[in-house]
VMD Tcl script that builds the backbone (N, CA, C; Angstrom):
set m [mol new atoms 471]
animate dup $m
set s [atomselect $m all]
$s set {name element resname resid chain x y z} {
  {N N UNK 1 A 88.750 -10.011 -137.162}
  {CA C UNK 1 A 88.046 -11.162 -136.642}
  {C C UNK 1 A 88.891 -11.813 -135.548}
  {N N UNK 2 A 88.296 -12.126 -134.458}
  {CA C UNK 2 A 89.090 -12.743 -133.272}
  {C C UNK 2 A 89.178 -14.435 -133.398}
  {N N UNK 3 A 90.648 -14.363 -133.352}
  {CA C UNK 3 A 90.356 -16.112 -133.091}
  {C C UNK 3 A 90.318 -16.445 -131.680}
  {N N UNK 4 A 89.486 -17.562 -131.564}
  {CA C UNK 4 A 89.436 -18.370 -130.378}
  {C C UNK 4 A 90.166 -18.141 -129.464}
  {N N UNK 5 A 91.875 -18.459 -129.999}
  {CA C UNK 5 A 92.861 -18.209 -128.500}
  {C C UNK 5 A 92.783 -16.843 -127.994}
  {N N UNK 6 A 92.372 -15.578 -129.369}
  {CA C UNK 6 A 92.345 -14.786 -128.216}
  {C C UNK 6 A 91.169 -14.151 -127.532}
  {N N UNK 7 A 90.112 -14.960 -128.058}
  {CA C UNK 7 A 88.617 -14.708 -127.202}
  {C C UNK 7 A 88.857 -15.400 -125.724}
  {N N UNK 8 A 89.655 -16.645 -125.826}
  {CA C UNK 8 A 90.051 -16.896 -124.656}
  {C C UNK 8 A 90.495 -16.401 -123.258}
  {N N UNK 9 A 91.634 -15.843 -124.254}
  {CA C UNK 9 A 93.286 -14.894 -123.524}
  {C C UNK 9 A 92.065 -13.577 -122.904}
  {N N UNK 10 A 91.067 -12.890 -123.725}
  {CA C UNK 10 A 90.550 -12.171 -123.150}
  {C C UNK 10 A 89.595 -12.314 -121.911}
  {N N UNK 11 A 89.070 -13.590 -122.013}
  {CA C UNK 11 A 88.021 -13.855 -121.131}
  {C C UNK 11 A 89.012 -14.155 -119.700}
  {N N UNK 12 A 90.132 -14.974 -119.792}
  {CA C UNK 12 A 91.077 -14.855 -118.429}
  {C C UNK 12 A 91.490 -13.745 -118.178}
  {N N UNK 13 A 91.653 -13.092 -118.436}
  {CA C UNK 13 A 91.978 -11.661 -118.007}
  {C C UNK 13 A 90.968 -10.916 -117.857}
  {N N UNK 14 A 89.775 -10.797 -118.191}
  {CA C UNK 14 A 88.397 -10.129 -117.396}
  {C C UNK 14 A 88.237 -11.175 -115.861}
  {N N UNK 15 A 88.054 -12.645 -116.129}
  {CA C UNK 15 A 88.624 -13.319 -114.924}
  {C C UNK 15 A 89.476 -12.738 -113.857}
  {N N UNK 16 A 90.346 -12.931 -114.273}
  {CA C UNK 16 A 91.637 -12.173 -113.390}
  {C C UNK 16 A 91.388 -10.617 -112.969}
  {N N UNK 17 A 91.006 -10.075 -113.704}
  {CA C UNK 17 A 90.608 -8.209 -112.910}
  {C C UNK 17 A 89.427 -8.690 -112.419}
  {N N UNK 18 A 88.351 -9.368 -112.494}
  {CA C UNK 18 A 87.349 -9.706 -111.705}
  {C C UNK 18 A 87.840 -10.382 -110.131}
  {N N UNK 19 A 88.247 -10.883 -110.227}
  {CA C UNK 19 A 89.030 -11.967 -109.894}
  {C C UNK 19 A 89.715 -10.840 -108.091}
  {N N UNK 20 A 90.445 -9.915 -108.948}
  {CA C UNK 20 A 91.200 -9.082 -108.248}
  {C C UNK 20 A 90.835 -8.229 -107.582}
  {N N UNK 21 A 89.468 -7.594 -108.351}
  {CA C UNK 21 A 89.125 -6.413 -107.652}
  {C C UNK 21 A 88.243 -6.781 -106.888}
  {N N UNK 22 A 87.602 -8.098 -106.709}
  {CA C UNK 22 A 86.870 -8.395 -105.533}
  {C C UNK 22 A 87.863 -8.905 -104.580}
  {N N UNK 23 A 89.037 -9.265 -104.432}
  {CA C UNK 23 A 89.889 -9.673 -103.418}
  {C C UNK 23 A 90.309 -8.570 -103.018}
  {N N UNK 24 A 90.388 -7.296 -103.529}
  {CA C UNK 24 A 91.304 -5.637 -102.821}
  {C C UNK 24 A 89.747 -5.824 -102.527}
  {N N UNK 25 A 88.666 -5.369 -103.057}
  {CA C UNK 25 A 87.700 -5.165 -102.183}
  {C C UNK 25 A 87.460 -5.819 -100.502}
  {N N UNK 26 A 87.233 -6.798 -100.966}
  {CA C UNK 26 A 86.827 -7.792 -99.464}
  {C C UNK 26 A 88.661 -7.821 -98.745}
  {N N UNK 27 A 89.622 -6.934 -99.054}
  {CA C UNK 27 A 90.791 -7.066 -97.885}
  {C C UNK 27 A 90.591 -5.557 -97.516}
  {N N UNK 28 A 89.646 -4.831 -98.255}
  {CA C UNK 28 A 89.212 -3.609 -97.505}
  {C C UNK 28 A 88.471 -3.516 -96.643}
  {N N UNK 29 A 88.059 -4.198 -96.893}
  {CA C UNK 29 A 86.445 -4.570 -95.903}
  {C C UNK 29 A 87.015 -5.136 -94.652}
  {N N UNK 30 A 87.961 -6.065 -94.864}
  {CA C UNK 30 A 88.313 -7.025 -93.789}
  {C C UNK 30 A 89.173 -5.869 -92.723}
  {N N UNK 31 A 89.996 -5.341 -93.610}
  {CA C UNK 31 A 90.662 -4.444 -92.752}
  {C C UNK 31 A 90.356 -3.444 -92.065}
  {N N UNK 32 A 88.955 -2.424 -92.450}
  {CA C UNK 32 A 87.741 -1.045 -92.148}
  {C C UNK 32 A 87.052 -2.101 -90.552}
  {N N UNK 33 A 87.236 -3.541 -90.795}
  {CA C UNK 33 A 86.351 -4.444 -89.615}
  {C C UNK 33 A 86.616 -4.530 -88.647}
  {N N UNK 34 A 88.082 -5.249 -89.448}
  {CA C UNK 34 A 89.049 -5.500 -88.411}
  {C C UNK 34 A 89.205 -4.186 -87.574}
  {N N UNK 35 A 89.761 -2.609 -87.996}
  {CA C UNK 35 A 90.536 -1.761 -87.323}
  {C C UNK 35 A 88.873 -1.372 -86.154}
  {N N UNK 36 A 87.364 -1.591 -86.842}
  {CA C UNK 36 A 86.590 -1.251 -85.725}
  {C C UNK 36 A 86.614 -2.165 -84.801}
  {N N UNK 37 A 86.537 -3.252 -85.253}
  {CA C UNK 37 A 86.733 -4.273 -84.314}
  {C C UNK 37 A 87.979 -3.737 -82.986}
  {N N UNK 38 A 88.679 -3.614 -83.193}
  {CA C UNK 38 A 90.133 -3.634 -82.373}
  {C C UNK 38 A 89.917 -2.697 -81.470}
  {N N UNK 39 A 89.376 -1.596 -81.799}
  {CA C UNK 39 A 89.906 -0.031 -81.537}
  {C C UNK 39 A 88.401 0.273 -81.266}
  {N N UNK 40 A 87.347 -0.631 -80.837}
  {CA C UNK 40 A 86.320 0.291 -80.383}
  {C C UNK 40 A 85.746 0.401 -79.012}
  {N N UNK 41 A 86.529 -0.538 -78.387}
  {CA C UNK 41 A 86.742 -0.362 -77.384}
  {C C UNK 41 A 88.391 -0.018 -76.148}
  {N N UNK 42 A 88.905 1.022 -77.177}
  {CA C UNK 42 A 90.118 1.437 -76.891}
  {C C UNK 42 A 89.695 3.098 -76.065}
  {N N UNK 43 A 90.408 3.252 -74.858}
  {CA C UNK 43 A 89.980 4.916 -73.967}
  {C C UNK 43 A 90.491 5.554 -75.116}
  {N N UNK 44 A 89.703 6.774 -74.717}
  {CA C UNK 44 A 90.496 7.807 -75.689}
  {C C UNK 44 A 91.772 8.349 -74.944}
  {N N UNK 45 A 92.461 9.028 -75.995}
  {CA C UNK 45 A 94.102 9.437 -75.610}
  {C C UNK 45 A 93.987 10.832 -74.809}
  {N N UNK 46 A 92.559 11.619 -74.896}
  {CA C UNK 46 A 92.488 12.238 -73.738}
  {C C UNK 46 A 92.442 12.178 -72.502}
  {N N UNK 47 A 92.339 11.320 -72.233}
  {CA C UNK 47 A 91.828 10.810 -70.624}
  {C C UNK 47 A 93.668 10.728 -70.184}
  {N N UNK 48 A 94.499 10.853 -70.884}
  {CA C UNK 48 A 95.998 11.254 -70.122}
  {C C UNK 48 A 95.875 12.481 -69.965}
  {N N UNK 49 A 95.393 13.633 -70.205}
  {CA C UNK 49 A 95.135 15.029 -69.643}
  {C C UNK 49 A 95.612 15.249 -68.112}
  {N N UNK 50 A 94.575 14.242 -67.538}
  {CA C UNK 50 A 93.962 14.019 -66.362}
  {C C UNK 50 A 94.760 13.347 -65.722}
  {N N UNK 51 A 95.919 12.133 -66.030}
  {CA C UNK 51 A 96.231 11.364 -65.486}
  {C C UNK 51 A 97.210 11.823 -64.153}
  {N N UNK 52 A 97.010 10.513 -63.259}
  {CA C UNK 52 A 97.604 10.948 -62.167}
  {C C UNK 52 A 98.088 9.850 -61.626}
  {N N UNK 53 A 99.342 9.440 -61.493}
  {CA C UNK 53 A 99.710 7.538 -60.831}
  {C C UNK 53 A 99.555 8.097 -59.630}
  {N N UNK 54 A 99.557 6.632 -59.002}
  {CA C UNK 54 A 99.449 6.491 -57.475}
  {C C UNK 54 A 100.568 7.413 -56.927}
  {N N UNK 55 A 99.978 7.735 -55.574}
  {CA C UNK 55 A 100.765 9.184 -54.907}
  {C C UNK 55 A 101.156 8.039 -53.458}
  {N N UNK 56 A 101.854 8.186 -52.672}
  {CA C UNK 56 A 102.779 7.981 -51.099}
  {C C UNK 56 A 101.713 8.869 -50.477}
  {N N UNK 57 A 100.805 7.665 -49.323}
  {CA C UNK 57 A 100.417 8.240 -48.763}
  {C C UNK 57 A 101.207 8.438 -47.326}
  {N N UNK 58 A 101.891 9.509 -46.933}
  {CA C UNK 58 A 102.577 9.853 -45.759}
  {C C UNK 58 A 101.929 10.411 -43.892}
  {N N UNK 59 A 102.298 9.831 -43.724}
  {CA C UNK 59 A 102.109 9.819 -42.271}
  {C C UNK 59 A 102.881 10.639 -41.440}
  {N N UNK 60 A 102.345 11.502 -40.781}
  {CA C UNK 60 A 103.228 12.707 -40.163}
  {C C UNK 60 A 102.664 12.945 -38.494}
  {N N UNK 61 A 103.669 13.107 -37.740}
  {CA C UNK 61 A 104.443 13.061 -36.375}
  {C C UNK 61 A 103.274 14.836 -36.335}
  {N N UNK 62 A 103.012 14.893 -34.846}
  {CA C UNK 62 A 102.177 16.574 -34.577}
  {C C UNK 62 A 103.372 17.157 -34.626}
  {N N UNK 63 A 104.701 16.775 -34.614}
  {CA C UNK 63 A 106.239 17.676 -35.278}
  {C C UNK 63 A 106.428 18.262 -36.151}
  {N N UNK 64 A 105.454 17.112 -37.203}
  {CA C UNK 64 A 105.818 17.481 -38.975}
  {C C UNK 64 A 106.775 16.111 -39.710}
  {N N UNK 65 A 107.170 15.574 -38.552}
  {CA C UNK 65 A 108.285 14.593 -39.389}
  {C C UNK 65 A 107.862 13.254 -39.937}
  {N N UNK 66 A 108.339 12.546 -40.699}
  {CA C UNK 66 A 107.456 11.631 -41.550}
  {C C UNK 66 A 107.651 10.352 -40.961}
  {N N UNK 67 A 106.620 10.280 -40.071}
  {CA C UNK 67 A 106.893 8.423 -39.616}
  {C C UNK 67 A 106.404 7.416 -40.117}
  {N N UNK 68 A 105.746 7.531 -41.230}
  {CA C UNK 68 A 105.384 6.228 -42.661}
  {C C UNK 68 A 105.211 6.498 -43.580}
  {N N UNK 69 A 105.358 5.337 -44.449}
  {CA C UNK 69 A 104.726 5.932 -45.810}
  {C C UNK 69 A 103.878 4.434 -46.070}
  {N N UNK 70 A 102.786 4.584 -46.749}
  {CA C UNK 70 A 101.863 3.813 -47.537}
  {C C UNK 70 A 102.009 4.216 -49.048}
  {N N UNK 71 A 102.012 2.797 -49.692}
  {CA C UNK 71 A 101.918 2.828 -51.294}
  {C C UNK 71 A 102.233 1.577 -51.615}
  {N N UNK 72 A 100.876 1.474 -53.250}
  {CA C UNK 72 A 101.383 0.559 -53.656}
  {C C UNK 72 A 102.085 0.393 -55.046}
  {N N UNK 73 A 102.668 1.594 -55.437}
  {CA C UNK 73 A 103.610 1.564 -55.892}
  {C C UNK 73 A 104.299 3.301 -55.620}
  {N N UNK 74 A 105.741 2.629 -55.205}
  {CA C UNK 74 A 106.339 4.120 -54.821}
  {C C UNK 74 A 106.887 5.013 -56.279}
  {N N UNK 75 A 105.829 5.742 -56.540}
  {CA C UNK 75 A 106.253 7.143 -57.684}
  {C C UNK 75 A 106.744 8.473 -56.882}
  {N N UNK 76 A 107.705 9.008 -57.735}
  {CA C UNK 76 A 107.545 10.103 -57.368}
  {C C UNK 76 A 107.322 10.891 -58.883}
  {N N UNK 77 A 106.485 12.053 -59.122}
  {CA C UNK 77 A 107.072 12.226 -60.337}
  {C C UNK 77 A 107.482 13.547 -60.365}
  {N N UNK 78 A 108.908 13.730 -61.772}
  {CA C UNK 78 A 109.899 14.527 -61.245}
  {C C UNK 78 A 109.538 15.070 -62.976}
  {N N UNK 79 A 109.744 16.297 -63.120}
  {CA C UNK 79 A 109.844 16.932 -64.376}
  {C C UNK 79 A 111.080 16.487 -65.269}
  {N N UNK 80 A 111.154 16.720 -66.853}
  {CA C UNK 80 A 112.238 15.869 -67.232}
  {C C UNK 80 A 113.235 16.424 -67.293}
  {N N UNK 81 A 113.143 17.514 -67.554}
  {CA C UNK 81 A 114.502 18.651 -66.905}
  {C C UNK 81 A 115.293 18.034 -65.580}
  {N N UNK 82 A 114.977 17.640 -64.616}
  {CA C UNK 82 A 115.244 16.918 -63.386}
  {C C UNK 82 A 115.839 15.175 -63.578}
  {N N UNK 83 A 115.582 14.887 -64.992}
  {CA C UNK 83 A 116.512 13.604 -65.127}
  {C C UNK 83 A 117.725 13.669 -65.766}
  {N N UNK 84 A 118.689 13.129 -65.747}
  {CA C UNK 84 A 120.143 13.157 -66.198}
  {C C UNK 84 A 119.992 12.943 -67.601}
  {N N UNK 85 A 120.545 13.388 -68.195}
  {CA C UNK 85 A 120.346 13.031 -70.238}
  {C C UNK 85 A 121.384 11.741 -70.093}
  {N N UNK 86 A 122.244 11.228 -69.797}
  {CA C UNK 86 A 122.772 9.632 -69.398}
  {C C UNK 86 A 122.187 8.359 -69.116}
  {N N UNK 87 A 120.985 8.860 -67.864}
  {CA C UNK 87 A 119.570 8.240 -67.410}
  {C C UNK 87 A 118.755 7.949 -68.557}
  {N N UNK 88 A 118.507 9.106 -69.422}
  {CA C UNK 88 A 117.742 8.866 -70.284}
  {C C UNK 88 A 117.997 7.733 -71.836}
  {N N UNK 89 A 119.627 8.310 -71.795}
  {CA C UNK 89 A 120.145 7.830 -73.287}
  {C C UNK 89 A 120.330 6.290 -72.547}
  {N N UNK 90 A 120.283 5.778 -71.435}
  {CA C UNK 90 A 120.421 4.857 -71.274}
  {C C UNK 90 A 119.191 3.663 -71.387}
  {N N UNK 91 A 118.040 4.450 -71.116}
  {CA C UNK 91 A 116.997 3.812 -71.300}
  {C C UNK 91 A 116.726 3.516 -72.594}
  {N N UNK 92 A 116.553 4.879 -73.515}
  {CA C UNK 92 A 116.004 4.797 -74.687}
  {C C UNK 92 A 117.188 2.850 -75.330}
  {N N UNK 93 A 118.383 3.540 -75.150}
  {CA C UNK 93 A 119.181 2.720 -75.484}
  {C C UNK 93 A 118.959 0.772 -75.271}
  {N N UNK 94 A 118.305 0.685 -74.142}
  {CA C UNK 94 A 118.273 -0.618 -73.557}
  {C C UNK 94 A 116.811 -0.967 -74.398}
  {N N UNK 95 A 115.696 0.012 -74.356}
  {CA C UNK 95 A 114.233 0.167 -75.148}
  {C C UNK 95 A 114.212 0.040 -75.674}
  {N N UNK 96 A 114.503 1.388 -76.484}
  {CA C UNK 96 A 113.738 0.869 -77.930}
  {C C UNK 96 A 115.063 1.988 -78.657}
  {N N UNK 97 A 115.863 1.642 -78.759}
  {CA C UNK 97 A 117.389 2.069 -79.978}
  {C C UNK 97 A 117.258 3.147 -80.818}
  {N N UNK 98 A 115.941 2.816 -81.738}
  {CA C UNK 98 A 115.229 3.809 -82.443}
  {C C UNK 98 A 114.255 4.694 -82.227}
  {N N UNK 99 A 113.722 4.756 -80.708}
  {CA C UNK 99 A 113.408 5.513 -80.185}
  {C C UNK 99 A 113.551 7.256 -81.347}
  {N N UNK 100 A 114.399 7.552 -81.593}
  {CA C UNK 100 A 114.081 9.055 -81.982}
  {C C UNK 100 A 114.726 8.815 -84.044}
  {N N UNK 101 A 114.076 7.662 -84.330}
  {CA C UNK 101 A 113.858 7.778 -85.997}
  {C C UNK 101 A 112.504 7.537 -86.239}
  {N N UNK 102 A 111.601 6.408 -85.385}
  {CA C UNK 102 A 110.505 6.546 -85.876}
  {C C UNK 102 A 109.577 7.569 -84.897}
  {N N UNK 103 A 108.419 7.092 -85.360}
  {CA C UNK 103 A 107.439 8.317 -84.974}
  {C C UNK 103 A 105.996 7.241 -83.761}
  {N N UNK 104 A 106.651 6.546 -82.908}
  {CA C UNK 104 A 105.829 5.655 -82.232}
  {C C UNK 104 A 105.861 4.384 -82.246}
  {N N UNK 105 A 105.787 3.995 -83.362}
  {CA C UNK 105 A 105.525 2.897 -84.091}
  {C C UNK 105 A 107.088 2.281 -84.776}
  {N N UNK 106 A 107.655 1.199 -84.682}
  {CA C UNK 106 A 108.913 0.646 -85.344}
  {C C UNK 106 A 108.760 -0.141 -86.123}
  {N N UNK 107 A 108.346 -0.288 -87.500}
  {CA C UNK 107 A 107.449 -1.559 -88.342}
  {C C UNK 107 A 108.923 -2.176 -88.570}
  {N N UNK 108 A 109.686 -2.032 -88.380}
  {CA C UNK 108 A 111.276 -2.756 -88.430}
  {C C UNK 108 A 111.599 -3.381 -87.839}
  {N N UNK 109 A 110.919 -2.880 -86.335}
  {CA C UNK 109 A 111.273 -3.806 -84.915}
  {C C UNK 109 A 110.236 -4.574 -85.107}
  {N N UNK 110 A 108.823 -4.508 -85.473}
  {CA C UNK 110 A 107.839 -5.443 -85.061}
  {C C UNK 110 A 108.429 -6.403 -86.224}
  {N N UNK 111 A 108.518 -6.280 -87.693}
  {CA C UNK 111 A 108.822 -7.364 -88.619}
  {C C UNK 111 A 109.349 -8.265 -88.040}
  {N N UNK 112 A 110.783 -7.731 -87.804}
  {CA C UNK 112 A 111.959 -8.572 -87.030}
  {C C UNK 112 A 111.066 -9.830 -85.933}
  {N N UNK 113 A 111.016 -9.086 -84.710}
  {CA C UNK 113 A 110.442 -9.710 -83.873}
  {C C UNK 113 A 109.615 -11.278 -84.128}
  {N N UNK 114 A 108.495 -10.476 -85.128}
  {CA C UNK 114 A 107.723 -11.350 -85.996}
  {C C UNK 114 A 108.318 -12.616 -86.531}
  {N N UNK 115 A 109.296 -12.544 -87.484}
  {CA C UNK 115 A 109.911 -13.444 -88.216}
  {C C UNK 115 A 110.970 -13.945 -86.712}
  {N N UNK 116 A 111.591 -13.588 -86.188}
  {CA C UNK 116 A 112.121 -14.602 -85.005}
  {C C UNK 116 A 111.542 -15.318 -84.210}
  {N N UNK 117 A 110.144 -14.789 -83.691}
  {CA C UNK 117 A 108.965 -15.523 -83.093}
  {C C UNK 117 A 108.693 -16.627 -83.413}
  {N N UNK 118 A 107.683 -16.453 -84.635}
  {CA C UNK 118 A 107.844 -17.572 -86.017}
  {C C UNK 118 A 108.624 -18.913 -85.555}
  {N N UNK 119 A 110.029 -18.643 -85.727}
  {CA C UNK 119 A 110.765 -18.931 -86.886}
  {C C UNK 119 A 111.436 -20.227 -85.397}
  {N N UNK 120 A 111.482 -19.371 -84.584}
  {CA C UNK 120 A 111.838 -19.940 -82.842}
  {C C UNK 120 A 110.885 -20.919 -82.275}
  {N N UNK 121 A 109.158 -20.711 -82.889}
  {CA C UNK 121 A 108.428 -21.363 -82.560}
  {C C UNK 121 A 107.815 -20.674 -81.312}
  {N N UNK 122 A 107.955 -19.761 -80.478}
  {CA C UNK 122 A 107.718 -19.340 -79.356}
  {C C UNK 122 A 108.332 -17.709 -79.226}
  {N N UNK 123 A 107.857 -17.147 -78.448}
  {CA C UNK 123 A 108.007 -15.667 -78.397}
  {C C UNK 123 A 109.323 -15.266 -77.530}
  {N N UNK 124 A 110.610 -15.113 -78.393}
  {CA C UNK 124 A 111.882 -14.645 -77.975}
  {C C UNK 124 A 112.005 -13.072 -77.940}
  {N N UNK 125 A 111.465 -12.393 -78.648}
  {CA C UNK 125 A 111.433 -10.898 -78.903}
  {C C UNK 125 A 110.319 -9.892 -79.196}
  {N N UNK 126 A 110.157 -9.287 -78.384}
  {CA C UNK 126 A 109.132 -8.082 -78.446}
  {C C UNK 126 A 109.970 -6.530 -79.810}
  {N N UNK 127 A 108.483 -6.442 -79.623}
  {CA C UNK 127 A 108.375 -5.136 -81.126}
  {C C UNK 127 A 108.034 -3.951 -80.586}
  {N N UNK 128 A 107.655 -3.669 -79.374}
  {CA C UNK 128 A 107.164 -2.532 -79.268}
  {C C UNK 128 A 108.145 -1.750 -78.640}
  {N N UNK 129 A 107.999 -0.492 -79.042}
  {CA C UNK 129 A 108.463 0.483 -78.704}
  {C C UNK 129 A 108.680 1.267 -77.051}
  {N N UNK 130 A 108.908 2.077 -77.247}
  {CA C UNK 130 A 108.637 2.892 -75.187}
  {C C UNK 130 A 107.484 3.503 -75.677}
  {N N UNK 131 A 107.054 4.310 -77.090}
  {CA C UNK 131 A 105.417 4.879 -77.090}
  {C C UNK 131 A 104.420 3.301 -76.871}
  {N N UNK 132 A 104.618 2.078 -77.455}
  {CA C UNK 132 A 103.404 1.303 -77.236}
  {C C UNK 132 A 103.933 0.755 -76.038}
  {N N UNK 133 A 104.609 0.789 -75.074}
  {CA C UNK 133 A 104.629 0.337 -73.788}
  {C C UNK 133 A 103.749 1.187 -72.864}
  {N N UNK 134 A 104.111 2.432 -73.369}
  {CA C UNK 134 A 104.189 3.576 -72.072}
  {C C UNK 134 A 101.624 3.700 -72.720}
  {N N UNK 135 A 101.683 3.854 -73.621}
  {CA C UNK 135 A 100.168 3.419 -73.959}
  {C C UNK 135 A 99.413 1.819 -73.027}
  {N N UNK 136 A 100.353 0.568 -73.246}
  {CA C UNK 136 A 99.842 -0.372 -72.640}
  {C C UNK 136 A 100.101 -0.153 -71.364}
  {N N UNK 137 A 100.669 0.384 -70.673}
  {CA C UNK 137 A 100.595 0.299 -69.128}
  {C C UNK 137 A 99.368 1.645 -68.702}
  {N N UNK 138 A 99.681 2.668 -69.227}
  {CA C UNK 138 A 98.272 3.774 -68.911}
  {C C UNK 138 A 97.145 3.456 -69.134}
  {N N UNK 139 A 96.796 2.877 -70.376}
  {CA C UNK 139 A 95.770 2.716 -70.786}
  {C C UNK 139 A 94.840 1.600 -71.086}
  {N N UNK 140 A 95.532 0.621 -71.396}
  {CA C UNK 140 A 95.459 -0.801 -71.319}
  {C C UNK 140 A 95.533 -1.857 -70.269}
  {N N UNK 141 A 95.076 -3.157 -69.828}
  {CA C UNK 141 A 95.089 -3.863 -68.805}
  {C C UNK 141 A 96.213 -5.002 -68.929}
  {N N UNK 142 A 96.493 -5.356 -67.982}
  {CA C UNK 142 A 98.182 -6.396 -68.515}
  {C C UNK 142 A 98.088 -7.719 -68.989}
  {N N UNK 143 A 96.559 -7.813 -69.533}
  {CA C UNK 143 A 96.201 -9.439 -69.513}
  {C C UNK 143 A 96.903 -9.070 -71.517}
  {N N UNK 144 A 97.390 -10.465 -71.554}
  {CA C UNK 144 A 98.029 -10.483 -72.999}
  {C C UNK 144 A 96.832 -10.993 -74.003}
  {N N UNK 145 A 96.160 -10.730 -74.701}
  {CA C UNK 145 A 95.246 -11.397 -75.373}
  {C C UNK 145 A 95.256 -10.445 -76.854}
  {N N UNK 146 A 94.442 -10.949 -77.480}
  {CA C UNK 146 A 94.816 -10.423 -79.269}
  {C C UNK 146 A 93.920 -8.865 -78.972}
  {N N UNK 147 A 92.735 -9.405 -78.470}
  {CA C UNK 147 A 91.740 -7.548 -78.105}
  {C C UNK 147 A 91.704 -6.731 -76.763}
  {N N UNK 148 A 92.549 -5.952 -76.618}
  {CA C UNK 148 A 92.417 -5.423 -75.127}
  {C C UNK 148 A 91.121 -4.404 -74.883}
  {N N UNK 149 A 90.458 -5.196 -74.531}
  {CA C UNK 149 A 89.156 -4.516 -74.111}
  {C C UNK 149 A 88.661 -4.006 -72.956}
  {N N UNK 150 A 89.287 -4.681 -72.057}
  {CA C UNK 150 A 89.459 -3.723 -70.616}
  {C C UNK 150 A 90.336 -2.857 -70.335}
  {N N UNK 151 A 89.798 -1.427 -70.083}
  {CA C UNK 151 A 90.629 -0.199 -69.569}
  {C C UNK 151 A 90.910 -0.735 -68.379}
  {N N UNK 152 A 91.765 -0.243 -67.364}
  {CA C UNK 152 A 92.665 -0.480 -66.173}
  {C C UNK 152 A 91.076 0.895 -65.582}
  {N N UNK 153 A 90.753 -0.266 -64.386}
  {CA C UNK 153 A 89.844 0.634 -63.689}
  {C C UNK 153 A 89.892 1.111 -62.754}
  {N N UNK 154 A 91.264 0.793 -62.250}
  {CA C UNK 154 A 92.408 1.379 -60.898}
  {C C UNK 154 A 92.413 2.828 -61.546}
  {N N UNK 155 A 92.906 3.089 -62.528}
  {CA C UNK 155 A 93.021 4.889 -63.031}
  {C C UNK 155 A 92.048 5.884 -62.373}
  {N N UNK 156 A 92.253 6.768 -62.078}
  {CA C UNK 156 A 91.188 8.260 -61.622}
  {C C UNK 156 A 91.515 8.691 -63.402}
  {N N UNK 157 A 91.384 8.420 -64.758}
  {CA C UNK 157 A 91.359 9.174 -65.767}
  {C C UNK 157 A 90.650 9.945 -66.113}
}
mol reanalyze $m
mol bondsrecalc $m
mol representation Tube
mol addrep $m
């Protein structure tokens, strides 16, 4: 025969798993929303196939010799074999440190960042990596806002 306290004790605890499994539910939901929300108007990662930055447009003499150049931004691009491994360790180094432990993503660097942001009141430190830089400048537009919804329409992608 059950006494009272524990017809009680049982009924809070059907409470409580009630309780619970509609809160994991609806932070599933929120989160399946959220990630369409974010990401449905994101290019696809194919459209770097194709990619091509701005080229020097050069101006040439009936000689052959180069008497201008036009651009608005001067690239050249060079294979990576053709950069110094010094050049490189220097970047990664100044970037992103961990560059070759994680896999894109630094949930160590963003925490951090996070909690100094916070904590500063104002934004002292960035989280992203050289993969989410080198994504926001190809693919993304430079306006800072929570949804990047405009692709960069300067691209030939």
């Amino acid at each position: 025969m059950k006494t009272k306290r524990s017809h009680y004790f049982e009924r809070i605890v059907k409470i409580s798993i009630t309780v619970m499994m509609i809160s994991i539910t609806a932070l599933m939901v929120f989160g399946m929303a959220s990630y369409f929300y974010f990401t449905q108007h994101l290019p696809s990662i194919e459209t770097l196939k194709n990619y091509k930055p701005s080229a020097i447009t050069k101006i040439f003499s009936e000689e052959g010799e180069v008497i201008g150049e036009f651009f608005y931004e001067k690239r050249e691009v060079v294979s990576l074999d053709r950069v110094p491994n010094h050049l490189i360790q220097a970047f990664v180094a100044g970037e992103d440190a961990r560059f070759f432990q994680h896999k894109g993503l630094d949930y160590f660097a963003i925490l951090r960042a996070l909690y100094r942001n916070i904590f500063s009141g104002e934004i002292v430190q960035g989280g992203s990596t050289i993969t989410q830089q080198v994504v926001k400048s190809l693919l993304l537009s430079p306006e800072k806002k929570v949804r990047e919804k405009n692709p960069r329409s300067h691209l030939s992608l």
